[in-house]
MIDOSE-1310 file (N, C-alpha, C; in nm, 2 decimals, decimal comma, always signed):
residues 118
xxxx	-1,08/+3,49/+1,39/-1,08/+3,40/+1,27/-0,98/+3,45/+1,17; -0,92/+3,32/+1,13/-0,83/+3,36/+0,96/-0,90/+3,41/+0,86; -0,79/+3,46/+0,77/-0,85/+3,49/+0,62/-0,93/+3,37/+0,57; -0,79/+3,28/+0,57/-0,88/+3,12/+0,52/-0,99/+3,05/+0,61
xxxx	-1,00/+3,09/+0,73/-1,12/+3,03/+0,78/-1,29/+3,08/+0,75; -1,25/+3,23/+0,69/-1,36/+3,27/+0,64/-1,42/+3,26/+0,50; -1,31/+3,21/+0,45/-1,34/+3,21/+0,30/-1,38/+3,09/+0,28; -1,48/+3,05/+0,11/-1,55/+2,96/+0,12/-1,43/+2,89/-0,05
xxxx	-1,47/+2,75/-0,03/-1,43/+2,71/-0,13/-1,48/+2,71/-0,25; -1,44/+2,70/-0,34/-1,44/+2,74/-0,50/-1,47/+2,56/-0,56; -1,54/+2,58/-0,70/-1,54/+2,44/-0,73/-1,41/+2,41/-0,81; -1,43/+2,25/-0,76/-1,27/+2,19/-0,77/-1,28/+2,17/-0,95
xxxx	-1,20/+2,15/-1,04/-1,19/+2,09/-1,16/-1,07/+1,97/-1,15; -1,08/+1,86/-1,24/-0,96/+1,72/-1,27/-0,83/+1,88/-1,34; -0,87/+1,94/-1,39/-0,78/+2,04/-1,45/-0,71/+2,16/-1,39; -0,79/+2,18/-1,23/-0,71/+2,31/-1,14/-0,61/+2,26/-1,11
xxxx	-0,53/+2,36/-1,13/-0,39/+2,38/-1,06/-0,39/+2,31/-0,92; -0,23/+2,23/-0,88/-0,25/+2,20/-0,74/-0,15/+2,35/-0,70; -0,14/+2,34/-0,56/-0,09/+2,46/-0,48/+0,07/+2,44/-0,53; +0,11/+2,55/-0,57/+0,27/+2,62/-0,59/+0,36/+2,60/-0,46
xxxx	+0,45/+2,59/-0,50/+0,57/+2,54/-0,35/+0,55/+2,69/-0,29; +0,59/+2,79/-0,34/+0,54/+2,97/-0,32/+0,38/+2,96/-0,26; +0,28/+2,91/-0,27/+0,18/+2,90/-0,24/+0,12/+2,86/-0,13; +0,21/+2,74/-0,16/+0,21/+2,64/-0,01/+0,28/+2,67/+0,13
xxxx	+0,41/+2,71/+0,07/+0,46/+2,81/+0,21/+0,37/+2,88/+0,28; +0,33/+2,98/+0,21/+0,23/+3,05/+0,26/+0,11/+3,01/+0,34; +0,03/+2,94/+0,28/-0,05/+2,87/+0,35/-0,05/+2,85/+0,47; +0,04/+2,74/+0,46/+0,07/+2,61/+0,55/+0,11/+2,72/+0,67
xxxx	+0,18/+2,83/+0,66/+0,22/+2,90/+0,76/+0,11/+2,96/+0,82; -0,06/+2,97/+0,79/-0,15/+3,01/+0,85/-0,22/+2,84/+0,95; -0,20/+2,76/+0,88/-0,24/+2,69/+0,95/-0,13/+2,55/+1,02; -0,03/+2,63/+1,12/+0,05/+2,59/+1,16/+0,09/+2,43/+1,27
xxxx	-0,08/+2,41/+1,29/-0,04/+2,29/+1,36/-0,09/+2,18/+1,21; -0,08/+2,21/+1,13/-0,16/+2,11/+1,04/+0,01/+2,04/+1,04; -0,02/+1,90/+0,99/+0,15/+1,82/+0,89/+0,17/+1,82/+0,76; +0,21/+1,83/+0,65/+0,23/+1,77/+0,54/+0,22/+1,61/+0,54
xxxx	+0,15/+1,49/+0,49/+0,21/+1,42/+0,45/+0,20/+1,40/+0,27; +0,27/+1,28/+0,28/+0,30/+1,22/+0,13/+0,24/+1,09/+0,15; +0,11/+1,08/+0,10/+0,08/+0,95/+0,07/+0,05/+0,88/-0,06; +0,15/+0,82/-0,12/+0,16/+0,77/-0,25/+0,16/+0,84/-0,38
xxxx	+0,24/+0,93/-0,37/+0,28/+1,12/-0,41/+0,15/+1,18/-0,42; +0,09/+1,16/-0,32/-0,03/+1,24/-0,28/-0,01/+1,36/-0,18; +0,00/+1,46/-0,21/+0,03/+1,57/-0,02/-0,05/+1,57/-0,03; -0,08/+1,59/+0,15/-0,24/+1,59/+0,20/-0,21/+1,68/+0,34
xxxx	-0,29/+1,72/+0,39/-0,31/+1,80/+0,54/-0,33/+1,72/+0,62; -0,27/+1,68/+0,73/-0,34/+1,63/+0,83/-0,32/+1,66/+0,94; -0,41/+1,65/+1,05/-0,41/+1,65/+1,19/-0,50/+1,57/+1,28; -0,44/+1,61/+1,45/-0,52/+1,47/+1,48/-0,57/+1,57/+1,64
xxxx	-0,72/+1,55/+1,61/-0,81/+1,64/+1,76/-0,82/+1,57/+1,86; -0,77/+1,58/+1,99/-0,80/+1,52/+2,10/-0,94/+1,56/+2,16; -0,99/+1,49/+2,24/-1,10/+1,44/+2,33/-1,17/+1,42/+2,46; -1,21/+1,45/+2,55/-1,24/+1,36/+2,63/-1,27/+1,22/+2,66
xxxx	-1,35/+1,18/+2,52/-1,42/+1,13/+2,52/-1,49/+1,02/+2,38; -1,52/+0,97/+2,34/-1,60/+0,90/+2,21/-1,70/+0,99/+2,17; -1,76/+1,02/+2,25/-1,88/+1,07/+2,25/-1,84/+1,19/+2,19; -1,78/+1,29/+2,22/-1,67/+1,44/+2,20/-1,63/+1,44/+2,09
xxxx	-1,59/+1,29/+2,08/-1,52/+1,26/+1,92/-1,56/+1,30/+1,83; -1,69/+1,20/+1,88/-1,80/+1,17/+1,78/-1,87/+1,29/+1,69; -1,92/+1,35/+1,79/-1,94/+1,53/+1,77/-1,86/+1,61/+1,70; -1,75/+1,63/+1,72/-1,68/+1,71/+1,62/-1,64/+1,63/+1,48
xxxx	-1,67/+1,52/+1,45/-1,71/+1,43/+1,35/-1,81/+1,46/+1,26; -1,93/+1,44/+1,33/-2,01/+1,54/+1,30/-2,06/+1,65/+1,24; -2,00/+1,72/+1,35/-1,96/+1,85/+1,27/-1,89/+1,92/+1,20; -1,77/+1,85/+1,13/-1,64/+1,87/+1,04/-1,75/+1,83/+0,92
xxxx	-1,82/+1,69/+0,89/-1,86/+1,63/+0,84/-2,01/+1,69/+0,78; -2,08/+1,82/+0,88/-2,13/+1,87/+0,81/-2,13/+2,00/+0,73; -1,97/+2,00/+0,78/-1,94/+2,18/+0,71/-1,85/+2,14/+0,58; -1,82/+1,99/+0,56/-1,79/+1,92/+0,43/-1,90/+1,92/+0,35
xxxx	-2,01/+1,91/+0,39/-2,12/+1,85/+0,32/-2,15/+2,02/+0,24; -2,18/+2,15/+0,32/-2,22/+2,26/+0,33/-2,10/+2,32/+0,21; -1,94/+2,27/+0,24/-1,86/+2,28/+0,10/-1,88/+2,24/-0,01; -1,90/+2,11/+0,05/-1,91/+2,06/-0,13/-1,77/+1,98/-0,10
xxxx	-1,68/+1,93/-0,03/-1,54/+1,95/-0,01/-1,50/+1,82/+0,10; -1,47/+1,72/+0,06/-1,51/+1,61/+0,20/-1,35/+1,55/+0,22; -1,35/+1,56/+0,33/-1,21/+1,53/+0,43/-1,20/+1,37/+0,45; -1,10/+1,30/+0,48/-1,10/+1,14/+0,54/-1,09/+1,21/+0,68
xxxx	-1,21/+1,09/+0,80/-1,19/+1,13/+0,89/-1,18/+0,97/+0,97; -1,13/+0,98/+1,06/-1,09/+0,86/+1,16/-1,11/+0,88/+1,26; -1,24/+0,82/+1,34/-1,28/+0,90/+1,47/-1,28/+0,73/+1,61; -1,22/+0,77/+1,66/-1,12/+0,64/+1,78/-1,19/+0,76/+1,89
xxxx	-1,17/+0,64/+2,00/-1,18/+0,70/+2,16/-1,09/+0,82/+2,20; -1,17/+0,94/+2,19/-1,09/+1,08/+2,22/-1,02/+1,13/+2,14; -0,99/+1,08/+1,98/-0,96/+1,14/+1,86/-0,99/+1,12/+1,80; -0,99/+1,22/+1,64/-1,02/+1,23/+1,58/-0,91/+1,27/+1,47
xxxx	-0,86/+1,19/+1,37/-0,79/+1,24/+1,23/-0,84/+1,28/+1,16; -0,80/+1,42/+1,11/-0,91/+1,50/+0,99/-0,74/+1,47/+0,88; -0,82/+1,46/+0,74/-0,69/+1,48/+0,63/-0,75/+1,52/+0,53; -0,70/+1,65/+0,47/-0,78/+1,70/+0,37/-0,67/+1,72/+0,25
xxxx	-0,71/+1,71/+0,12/-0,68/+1,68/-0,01/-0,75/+1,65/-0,12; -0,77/+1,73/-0,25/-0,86/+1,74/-0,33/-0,82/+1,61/-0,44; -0,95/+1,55/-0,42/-0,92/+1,41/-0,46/-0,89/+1,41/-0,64; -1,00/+1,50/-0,66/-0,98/+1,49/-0,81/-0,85/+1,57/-0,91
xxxx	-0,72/+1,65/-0,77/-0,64/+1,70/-0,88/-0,51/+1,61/-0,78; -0,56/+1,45/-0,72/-0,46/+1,41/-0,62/-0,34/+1,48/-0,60; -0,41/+1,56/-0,47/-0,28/+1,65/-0,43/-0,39/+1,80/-0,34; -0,29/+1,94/-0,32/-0,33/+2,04/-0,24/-0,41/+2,12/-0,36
xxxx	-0,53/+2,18/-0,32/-0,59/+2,27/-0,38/-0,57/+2,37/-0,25; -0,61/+2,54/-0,32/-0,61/+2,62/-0,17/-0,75/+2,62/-0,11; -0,85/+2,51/-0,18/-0,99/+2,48/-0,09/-0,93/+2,39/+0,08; -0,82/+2,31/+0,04/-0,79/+2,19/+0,13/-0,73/+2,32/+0,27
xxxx	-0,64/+2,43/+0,26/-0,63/+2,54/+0,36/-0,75/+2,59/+0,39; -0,85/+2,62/+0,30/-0,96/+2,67/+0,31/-1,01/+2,57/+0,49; -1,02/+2,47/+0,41/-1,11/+2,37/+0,51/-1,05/+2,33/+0,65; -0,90/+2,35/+0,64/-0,85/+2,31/+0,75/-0,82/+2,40/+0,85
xxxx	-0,84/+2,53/+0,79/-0,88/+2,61/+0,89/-1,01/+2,64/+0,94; -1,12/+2,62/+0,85/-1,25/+2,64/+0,94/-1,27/+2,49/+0,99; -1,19/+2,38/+1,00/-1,20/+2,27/+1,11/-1,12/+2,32/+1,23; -1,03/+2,37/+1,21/-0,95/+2,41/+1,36/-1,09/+2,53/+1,40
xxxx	-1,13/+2,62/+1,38/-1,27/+2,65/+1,41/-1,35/+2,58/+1,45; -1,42/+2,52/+1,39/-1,49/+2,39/+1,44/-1,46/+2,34/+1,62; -1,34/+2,31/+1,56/-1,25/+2,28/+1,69/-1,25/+2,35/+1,80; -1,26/+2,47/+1,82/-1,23/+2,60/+1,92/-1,37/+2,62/+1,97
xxxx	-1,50/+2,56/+1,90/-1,67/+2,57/+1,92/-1,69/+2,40/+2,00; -1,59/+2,35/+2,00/-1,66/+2,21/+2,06/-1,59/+2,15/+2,18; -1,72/+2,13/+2,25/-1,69/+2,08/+2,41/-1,57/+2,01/+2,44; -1,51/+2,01/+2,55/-1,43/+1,91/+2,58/-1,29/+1,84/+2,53
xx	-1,25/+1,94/+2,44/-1,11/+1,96/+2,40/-1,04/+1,89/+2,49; -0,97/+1,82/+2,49/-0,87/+1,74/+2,57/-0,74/+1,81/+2,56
């Protein structure tokens, strides 16, 4: 396990800092299959889980979805035949908190615990 996969997220404030360009380097470099995007000068994390299956999908859906609930911390998720898109981004400072690294590393966890990885 990562540093960031162990650690638990902090509560968010409209007022917390988003992540430092210095900050974000850093990060981003632990969780190295994640992407940057830019949606509507929003950065967000994203990545996308393969499958066997719907059903496989479905599951790690699931269970991303309950270790959100368990944060306090909820991801967009898009769950299709044999994938899954997780995108995480703290809605209330639109943009990176370092809960959103927090989370995308204990989803790539997640990920390493569930059947049928494609």
């Amino acid at each position: 396990m990562t540093t960031l996969s162990q650690a638990h997220c902090e509560a968010c404030r409209a007022d917390a800092p988003k992540v430092s360009e210095e900050e974000l380097a850093e990060l981003i470099g632990q969780i190295p299959d994640w992407n940057l995007e830019n949606r509507d000068g929003i950065l967000q994390l994203e990545k996308v889980f393969l499958f066997r299956n719907f059903a496989q999908a479905l599951a790690f859906t699931n269970a991303v979805g309950a270790l959100a609930e368990t944060e306090g911390h909820h991801p967009a998720l898009l769950t299709e035949w044999g994938r899954v898109t997780v995108t995480w981004w703290s809605h209330k400072i639109r943009g990176l908190h370092r809960n959103d690294f927090i989370m995308a590393a204990r989803t790539d966890e997640v990920a390493k615990g569930t059947e049928g990885r494609g």
